[in-house]
C-alpha positions in Angstrom: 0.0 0.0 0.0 1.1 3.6 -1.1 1.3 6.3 1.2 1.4 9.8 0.7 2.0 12.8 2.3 0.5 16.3 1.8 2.3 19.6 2.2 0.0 20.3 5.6 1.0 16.8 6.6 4.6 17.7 6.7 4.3 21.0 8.2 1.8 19.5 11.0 4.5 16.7 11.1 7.7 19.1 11.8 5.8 21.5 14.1 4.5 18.3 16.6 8.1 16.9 16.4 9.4 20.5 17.3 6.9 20.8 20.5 6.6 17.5 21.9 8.1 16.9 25.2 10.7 14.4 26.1 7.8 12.8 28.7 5.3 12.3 25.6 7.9 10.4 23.8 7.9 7.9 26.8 4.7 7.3 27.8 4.0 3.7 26.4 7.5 2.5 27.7 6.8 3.6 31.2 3.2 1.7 31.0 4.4 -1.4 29.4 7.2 -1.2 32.5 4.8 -1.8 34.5 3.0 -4.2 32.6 6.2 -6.3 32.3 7.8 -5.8 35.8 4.5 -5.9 38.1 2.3 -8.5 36.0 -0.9 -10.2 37.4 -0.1 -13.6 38.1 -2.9 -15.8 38.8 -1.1 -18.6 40.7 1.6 -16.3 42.5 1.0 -18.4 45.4 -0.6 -21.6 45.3 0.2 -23.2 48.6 -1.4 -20.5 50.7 -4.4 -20.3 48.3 -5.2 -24.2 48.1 -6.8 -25.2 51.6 -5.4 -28.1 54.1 -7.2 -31.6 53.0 -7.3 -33.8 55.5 -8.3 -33.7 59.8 -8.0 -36.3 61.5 -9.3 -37.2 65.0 -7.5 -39.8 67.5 -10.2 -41.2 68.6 -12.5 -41.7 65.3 -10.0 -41.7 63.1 -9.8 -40.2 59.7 -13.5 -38.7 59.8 -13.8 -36.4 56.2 -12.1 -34.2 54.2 -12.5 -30.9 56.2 -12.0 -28.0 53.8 -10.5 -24.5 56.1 -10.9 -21.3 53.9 -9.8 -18.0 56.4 -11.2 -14.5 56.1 -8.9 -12.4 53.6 -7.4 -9.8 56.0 -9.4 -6.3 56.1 -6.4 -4.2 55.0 -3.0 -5.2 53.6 -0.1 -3.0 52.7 2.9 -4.2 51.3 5.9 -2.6 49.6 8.5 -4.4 47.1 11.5 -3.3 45.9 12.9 -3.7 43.0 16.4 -3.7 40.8 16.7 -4.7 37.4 18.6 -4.1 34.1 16.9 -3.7 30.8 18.3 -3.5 27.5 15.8 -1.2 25.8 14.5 1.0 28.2 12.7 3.3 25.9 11.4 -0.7 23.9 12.7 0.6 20.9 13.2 -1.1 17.6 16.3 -3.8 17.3 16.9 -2.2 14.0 17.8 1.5 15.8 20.0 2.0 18.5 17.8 0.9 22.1 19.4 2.0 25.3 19.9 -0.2 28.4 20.1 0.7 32.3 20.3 -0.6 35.3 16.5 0.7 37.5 15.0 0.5 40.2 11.2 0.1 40.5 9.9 1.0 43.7 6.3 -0.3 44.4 4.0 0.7 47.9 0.2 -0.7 48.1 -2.6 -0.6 50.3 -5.5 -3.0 49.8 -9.2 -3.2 51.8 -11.6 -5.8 51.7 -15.0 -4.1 53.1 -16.7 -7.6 53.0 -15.9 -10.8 51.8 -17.9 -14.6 51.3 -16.7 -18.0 50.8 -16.1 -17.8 47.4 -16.1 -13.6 46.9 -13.5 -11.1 47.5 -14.2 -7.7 46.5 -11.2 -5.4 47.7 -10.4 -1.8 47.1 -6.7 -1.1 46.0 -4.5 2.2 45.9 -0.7 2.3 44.3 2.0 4.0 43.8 5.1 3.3 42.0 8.7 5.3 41.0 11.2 3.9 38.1 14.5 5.1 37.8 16.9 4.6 35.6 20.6 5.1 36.0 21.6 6.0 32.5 18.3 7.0 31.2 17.1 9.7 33.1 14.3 10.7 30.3 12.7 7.3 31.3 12.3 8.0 34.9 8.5 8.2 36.0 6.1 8.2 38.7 3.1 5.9 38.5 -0.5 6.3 40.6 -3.0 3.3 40.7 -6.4 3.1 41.9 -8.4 -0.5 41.2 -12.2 -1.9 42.2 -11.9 -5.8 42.1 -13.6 -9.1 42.5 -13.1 -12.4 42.5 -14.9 -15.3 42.8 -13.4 -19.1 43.7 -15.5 -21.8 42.1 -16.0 -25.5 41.5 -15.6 -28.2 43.6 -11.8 -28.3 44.1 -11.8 -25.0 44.3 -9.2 -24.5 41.8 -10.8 -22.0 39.0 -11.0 -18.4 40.1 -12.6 -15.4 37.8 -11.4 -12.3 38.8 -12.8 -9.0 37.1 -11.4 -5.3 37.9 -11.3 -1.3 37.0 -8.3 0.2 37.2 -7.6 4.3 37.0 -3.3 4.8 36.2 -1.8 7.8 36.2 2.1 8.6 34.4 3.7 11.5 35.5 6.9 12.9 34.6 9.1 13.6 37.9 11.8 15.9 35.8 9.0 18.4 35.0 7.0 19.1 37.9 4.6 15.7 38.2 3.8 16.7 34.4 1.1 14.3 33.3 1.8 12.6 30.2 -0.1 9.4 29.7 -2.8 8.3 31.5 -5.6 5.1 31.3 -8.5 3.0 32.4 -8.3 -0.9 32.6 -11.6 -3.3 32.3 -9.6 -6.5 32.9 -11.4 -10.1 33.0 -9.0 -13.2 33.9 -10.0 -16.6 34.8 -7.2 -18.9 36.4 -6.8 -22.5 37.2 -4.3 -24.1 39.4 -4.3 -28.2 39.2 -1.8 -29.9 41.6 -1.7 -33.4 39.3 0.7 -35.4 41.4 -0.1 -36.0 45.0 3.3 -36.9 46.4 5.0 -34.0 44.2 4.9 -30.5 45.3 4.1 -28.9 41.9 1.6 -27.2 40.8 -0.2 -25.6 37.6 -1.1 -22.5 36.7 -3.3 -21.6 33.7 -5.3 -18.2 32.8 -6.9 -16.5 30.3 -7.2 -12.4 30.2 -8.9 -10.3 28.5 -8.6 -6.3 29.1 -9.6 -2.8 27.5 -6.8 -0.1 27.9 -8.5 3.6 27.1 -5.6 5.1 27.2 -5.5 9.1 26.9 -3.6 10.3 23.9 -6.1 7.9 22.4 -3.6 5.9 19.8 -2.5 3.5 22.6 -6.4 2.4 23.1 -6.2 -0.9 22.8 -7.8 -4.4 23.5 -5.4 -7.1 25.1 -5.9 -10.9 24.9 -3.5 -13.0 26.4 -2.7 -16.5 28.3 -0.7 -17.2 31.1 1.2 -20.3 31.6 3.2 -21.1 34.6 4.4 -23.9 36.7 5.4 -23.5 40.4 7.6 -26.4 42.6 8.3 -26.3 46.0 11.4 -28.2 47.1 10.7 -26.6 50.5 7.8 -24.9 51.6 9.5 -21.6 51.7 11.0 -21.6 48.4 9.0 -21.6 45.1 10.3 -22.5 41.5 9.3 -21.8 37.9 8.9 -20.7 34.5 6.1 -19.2 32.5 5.1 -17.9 29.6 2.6 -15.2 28.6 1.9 -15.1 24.9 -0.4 -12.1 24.1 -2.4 -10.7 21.0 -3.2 -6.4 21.2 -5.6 -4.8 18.8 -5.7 -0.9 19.1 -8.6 1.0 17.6 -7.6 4.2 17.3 -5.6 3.3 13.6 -5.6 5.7 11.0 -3.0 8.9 10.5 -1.0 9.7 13.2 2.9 11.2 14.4 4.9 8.5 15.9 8.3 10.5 17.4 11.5 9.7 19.0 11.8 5.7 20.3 8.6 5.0 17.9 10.4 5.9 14.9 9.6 9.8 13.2 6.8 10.3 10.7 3.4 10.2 9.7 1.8 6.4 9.7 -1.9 5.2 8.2 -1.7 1.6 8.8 -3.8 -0.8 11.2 -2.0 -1.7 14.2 -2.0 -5.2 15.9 0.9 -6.9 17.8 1.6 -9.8 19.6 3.7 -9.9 22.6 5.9 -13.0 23.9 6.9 -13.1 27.4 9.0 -15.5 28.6 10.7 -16.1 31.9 11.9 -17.8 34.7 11.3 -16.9 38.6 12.8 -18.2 41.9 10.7 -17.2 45.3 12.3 -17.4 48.6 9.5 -16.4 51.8 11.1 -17.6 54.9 8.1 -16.2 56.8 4.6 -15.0 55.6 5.6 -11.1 55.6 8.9 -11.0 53.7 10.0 -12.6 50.4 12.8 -12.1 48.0 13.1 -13.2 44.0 15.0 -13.8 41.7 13.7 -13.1 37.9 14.9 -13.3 34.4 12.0 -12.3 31.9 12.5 -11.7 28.0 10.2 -10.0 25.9 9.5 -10.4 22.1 6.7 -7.3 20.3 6.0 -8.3 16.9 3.6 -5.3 15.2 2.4 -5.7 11.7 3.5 -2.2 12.2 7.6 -3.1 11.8 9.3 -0.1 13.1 6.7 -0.4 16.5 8.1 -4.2 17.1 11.0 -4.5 20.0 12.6 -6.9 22.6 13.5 -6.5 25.8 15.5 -8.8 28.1 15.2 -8.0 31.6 16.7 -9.9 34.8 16.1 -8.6 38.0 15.8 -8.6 41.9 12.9 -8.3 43.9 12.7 -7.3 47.8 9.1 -7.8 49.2 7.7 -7.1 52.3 3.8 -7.4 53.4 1.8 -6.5 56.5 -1.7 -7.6 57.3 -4.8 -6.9 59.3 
């Protein structure tokens, strides 16, 4: 397909390149980040979320198979802390020159559950995050969350879970006084399944399927997300979790049609149809000598391929994670 170009096209094109801020140029980067380096996984923690079997009694013997679900804790707050290197901070394309860093995500959370059933969990959530970057300073942003969820455990195992939430994300720049420069809303569906096959074996699972709206404000990243999650956790120990996974993922944005793309997206006017699918690949080792702290160990490598071919990137990313909870 032929493109062309008008004379206002151009000037429109070389004024927007001359205005546009350093913060605009990043603002997809710094939500993907987060995307990447704080994803939802659906079987974080099988163990604790599976209940005890068996009770037994001395005198009667083995008597049923007693299921013990606990109360979710009203409020939870929990921090982790985060240090990583990345090899294309800004996710540019392999075929211009990308720009790695060492960063540092720093991540601070406060959860309430007003009411809660058996099987349903609604909780309010508030966030705030800060990525730095030691050789990328233009990257650096500050990141506000606030989420409505819900989630429901069913069947008779209790193994599938359907989750559903709303979440309002803010991007500010912390170089230019909190400037706002990208900002969405995220309807997000997942349903999860976590089998334990083998008995004897400590290993478990994890399956899910996700499907998510991003309206995303400038209005060329709306997009719809649908994506599977597969994992598998073992537990040598009780205290220490291992795994890979893998998170394939197919995004169609809506908003196609002319626009600029600047600075790590390429330069120039585009009219093509957008649709990519992301690879995600990794590898995570979970250490929680107690149920308030936890430290990991993560290597997670990341393949974009956009029908749009100066949009595709990779990213390889291994990092460290520091986690500490508190709950009430």
């Amino acid at each position: 397909m032929k493109i062309t170009t008008s004379l206002p096209q151009i000037c429109l094109a070389a004024v927007l390149t001359f205005l546009i801020s350093p913060a605009l140029i990043a603002q997809q980067p710094a939500a993907e980040t987060l995307q990447q380096r704080l994803p939802a996984t659906p079987g974080a923690a099988p163990l604790s979320s599976l209940p005890s079997a068996i009770t037994t009694n001395s005198d009667l013997g083995q008597i049923a198979i007693v299921q013990q679900f606990p109360k979710p804790p009203t409020l939870t707050f929990s921090t982790s802390q985060q240090f990583f290197y990345t090899d294309n901070v800004f996710y540019t394309n392999d075929h211009e020159a990308t720009i790695g860093s060492l960063g540092y995500l720093g991540s601070y959370t406060g959860s309430w559950v007003p009411y809660s059933l058996r099987d349903w969990t609604p909780r309010i959530s508030a966030q705030w995050n800060m990525v730095r970057y030691g050789s990328a300073a233009a990257g650096d942003f500050d990141n506000e969350n606030i989420a409505v969820s819900s989630q429901y455990v069913f069947g008779d195992d209790r193994t599938w879970t359907w989750t559903t939430s709303a979440t309002i994300a803010n991007f500010t720049d912390p170089h230019n006084n909190d400037h706002q420069f990208y900002k969405e809303v995220v309807y997000d569906n997942q349903i999860s399944n976590v089998q334990h096959p083998f008995k004897d074996v400590p290993l478990y699972f994890i399956a899910a399927y996700d499907i998510a709206y991003h309206q995303a404000s400038p209005a060329i990243f709306d997009r719809l997300d649908n994506s599977l999650d597969f994992s598998c956790a073992y537990y040598p120990v009780p205290e220490l979790s291992i795994g890979p996974y893998v998170r394939p993922c197919a995004r169609t944005y809506f908003n196609n049609g002319t626009y600029l793309i600047n600075g790590d997206f390429g330069s120039g006017l585009v009219q093509n149809d957008r649709d990519d699918f992301n690879l995600a690949v990794g590898f995570d080792v979970t250490y929680a000598p107690c149920n308030w702290f936890s430290i990991s160990a993560d290597f997670n490598h990341v393949d974009d391929y956009s029908n749009n071919s100066s949009l595709s990137y990779s990213d390889t990313t291994p990092g460290l994670t520091f986690t500490g909870t508190i709950r009430f």
